[in-house]
C-alpha positions in Angstrom: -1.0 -9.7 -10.0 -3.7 -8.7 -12.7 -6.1 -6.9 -11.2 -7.8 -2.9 -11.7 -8.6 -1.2 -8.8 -11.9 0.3 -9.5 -12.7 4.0 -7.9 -10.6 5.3 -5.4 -9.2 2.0 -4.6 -5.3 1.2 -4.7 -3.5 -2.2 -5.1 -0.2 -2.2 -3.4 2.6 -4.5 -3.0 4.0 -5.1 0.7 7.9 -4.2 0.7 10.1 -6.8 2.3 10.6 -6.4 6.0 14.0 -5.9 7.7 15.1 -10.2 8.5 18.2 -8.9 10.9 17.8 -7.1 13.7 20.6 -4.1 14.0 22.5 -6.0 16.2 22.6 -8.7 13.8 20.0 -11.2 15.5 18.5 -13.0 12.4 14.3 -12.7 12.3 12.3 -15.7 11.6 9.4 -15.5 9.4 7.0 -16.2 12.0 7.7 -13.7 14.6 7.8 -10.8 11.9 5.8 -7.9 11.1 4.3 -7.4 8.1 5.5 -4.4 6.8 3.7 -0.8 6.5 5.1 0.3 3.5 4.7 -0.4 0.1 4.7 0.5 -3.9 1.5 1.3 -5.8 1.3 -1.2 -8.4 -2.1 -0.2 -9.9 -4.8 2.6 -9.0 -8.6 3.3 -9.9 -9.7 6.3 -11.5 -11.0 8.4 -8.3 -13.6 9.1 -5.9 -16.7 10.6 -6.6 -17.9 13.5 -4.6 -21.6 13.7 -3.8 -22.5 15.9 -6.8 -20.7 12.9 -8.6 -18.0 15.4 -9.9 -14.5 13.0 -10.0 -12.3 13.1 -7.5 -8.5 12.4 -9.1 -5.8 10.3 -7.0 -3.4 11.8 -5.4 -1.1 8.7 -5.4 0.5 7.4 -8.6 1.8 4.3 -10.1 5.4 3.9 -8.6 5.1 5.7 -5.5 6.3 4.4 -2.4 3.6 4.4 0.4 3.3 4.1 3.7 -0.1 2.6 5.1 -2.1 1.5 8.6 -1.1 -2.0 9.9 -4.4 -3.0 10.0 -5.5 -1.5 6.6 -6.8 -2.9 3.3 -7.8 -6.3 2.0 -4.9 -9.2 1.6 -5.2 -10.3 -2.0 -2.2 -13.1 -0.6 0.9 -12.2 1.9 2.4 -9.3 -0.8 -0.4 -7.5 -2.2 -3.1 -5.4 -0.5 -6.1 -3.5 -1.7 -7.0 -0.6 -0.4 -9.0 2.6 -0.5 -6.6 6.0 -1.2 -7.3 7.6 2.2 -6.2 4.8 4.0 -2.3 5.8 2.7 -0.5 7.7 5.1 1.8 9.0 2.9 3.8 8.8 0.5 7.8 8.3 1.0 9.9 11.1 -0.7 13.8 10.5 -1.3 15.9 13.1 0.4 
């Protein structure tokens, strides 16, 4: 997907959800959830605060993120915009 996130804006791709259950029960595509966590495929260049000073991002190209359900704009059923503050977090390997 070609597209620059402008400001503090962040376009992220949706990670596949789980299609077994743990007991093995396969999932079908319909009764899943979309899943909450995703990589940052592109990022603006940061907020501005009210003195218009720039605000850098704290999340970088390549980071694993988890987000709100409900949060962002669906470009299509894999990519969502969003703005930086609606990111959770970001996933950290052990």
């Amino acid at each position: 997907m070609n597209i620059k996130p402008l400001r503090d804006n962040v376009l992220v791709k949706r990670l596949q959800g789980e299609s077994k259950t743990a007991g093995g029960i396969i999932i079908p595509d319909t009764a899943k959830e979309k899943p909450m966590e995703g990589e940052v495929l592109a990022i603006g260049e940061g907020g501005r605060d009210k003195d218009g000073t720039l605000i850098p991002m704290t999340v970088k190209v390549g980071d694993r993120v988890v987000f709100g359900k409900w949060a962002g704009t669906e470009m299509d059923p894999d990519h969502v915009v969003m703005k930086e503050q609606d990111i959770l977090g970001i996933v950290v390997a052990a």
